[in-house]
N, C-alpha and C positions, 0 to 999 in steps of 0.2 A: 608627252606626259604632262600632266597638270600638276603645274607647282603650289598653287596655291591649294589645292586637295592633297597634296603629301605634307607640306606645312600643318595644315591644320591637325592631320591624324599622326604625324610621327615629329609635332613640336620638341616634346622632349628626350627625341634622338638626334634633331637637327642640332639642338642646343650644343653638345659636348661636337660634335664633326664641327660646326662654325668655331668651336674655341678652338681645336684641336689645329685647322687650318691657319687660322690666326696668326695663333706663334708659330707655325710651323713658316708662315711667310714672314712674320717678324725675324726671323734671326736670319732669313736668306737674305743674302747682301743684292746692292742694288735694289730691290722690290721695298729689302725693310729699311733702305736709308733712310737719314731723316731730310733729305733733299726732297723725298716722296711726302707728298698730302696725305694726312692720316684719313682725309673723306675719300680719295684714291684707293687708299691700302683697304680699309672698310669694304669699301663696295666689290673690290677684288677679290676678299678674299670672299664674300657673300657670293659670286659669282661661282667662286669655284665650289663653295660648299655646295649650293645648288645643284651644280654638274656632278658632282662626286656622290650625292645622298641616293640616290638610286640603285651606284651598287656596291652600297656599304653594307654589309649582312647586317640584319637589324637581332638586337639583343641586348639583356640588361646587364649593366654595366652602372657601379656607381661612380659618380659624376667626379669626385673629388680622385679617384685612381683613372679618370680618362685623362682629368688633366694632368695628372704627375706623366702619363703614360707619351702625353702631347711635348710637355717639355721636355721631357730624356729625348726623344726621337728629333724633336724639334733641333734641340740646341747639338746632335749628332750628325744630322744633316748640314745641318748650319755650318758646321767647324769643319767640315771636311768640303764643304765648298770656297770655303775662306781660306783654308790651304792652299787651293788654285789660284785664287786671287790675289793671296800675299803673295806666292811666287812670281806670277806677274809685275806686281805692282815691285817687289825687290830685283826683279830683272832690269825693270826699266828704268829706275832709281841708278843704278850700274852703269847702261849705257849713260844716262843724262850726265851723269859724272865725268865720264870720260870724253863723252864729244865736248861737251861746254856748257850744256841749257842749264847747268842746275841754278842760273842766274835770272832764268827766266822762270821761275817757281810760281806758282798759286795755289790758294788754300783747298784741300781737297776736301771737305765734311764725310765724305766716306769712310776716311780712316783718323779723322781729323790730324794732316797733316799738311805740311806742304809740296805739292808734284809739279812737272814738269809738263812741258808739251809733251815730250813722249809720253810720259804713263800718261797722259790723255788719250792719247791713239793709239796706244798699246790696250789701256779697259776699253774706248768703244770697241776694237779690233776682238776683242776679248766675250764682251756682249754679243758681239753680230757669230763670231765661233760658235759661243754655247746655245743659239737659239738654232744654227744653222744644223746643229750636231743634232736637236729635236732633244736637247736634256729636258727641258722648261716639261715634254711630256712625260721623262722619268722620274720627273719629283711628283705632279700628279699620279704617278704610278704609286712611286712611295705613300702617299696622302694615303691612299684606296688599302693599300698591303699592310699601311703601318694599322691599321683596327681591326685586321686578324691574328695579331701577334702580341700580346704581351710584353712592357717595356721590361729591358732586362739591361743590366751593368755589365756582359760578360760582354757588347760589343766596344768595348771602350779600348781595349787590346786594338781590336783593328783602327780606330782610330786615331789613338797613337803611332799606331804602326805606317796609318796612313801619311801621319804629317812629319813623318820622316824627309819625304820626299820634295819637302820646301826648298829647301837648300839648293839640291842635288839640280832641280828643276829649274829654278833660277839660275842657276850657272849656263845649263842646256839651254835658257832660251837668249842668255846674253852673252852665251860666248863667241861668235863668230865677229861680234863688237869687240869687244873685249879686246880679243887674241890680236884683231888686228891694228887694233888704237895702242895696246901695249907695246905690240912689234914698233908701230910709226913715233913714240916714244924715244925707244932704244936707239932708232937711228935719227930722231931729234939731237941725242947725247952725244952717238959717235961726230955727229955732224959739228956739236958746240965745244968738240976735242979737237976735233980737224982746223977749225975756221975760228979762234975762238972772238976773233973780229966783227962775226954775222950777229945779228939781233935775231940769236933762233925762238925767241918768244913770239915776236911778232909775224915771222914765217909762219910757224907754227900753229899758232891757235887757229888760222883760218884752211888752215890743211886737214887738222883734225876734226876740224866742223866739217868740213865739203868730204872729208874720206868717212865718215863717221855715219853719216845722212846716205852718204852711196851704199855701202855696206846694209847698212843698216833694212834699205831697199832691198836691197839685191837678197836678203837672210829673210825674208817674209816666208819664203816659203818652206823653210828648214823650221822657223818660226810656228807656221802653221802646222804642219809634221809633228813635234817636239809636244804642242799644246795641246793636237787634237787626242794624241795615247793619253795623256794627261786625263782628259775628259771621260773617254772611253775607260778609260784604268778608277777611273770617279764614280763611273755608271757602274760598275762591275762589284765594287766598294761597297755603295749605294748598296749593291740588290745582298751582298754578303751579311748586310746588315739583319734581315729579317731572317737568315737562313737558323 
């Protein structure tokens, strides 16, 4: 298809879809950090508007209700993906607490805070999931579905409802750290009852770091179990939106 021949006859239907994609990729994390080049973000979301303008049903629509239409769906989208990623990013917060890295922090500009080496490898670990899972093509899906539907408030229920599940989910993905840095604790205690002559700090902190990193290993794949229904329960979220 010839882009610059649909450009030039459906200018101002591409207008309101480029805005509409825009924010809709601004408020998705990752894409719309401000880590990203905004000539990056531009040309990407131009991209997609491109691919998506073909089968957008064409019809009149005024410009100033697409874009109220763009940000409700936008900033709906957005907060139920950011739900995922808080839970991550407070899962990982969890473990680094308890093995020891919270000493090795750096400034995240994602959330503007400061994380760890794990919630570094926890969000790439996290990026490589949801692109392996094909979401990046259900938000495209969403793009295409959300301009046959009319923006409405009554999905804001499921959104809430949805971001219930932060908590619950972060526990899920850091308990098998947890449970058992907590246990190795315990008998840190009984241990500096028993001997109270042992320097159990300096045993200790390199126990909990080497049992910490093992575990931690060894729960990838409970890990990845745990995150991908998470995703899937996202997609599902996602499509309930338009129903």
């Amino acid at each position: 298809m010839n882009y610059l021949e649909l450009l030039t006859t459906n200018f101002y239907n591409f207008i309101p879809v480029f805005i509409r994609v825009s924010i809709i990729l601004f408020f998705l994390p990752y894409i719309g950090s401000r880590t990203v080049p905004i000539i990056f973000r531009f040309f990407f979301a131009l991209s997609v508007s491109l691919a998506i303008m073909p089968l957008i049903p064409v019809k009149e629509e005024n410009l100033f209700l697409s874009l109220f239409n763009a940000v409700v769906f936008a900033m709906a989208i957005g907060l139920m993906v950011r739900v995922i990623i808080a839970a991550v990013e407070i899962a990982s917060q969890w473990m680094s607490m308890q093995i020891g890295f919270t000493i090795a922090n750096v400034f995240n500009p994602q959330f503007g805070e400061l994380m760890g080496p794990i919630s570094i490898f926890y969000e790439m670990f996290t990026i490589a999931l949801f692109f392996s899972l094909d979401l990046h093509l259900s938000f495209v899906e969403m793009m295409v579905k959300s301009f046959e539907f009319p923006a409405k408030f009554s999905f804001s229920g499921n959104i809430i409802s949805f971001s219930y599940i932060m908590f619950p989910l972060a526990f899920k993905l850091a308990a098998p750290v947890l449970v058992v840095q907590v246990l190795m604790n315990i008998g840190l205690g009984f241990l500096s009852r028993i001997m109270p002559q042992a320097n159990v700090f300096f045993v200790g902190f390199p126990l909990l770091l080497a049992t910490g990193i093992v575990i931690m290993w060894l729960s990838i794949p409970i890990f990845t179990m745990v995150l991908s229904k998470a995703f899937i329960n996202l997609k599902d979220a996602l499509i309930g939106l338009l129903r």
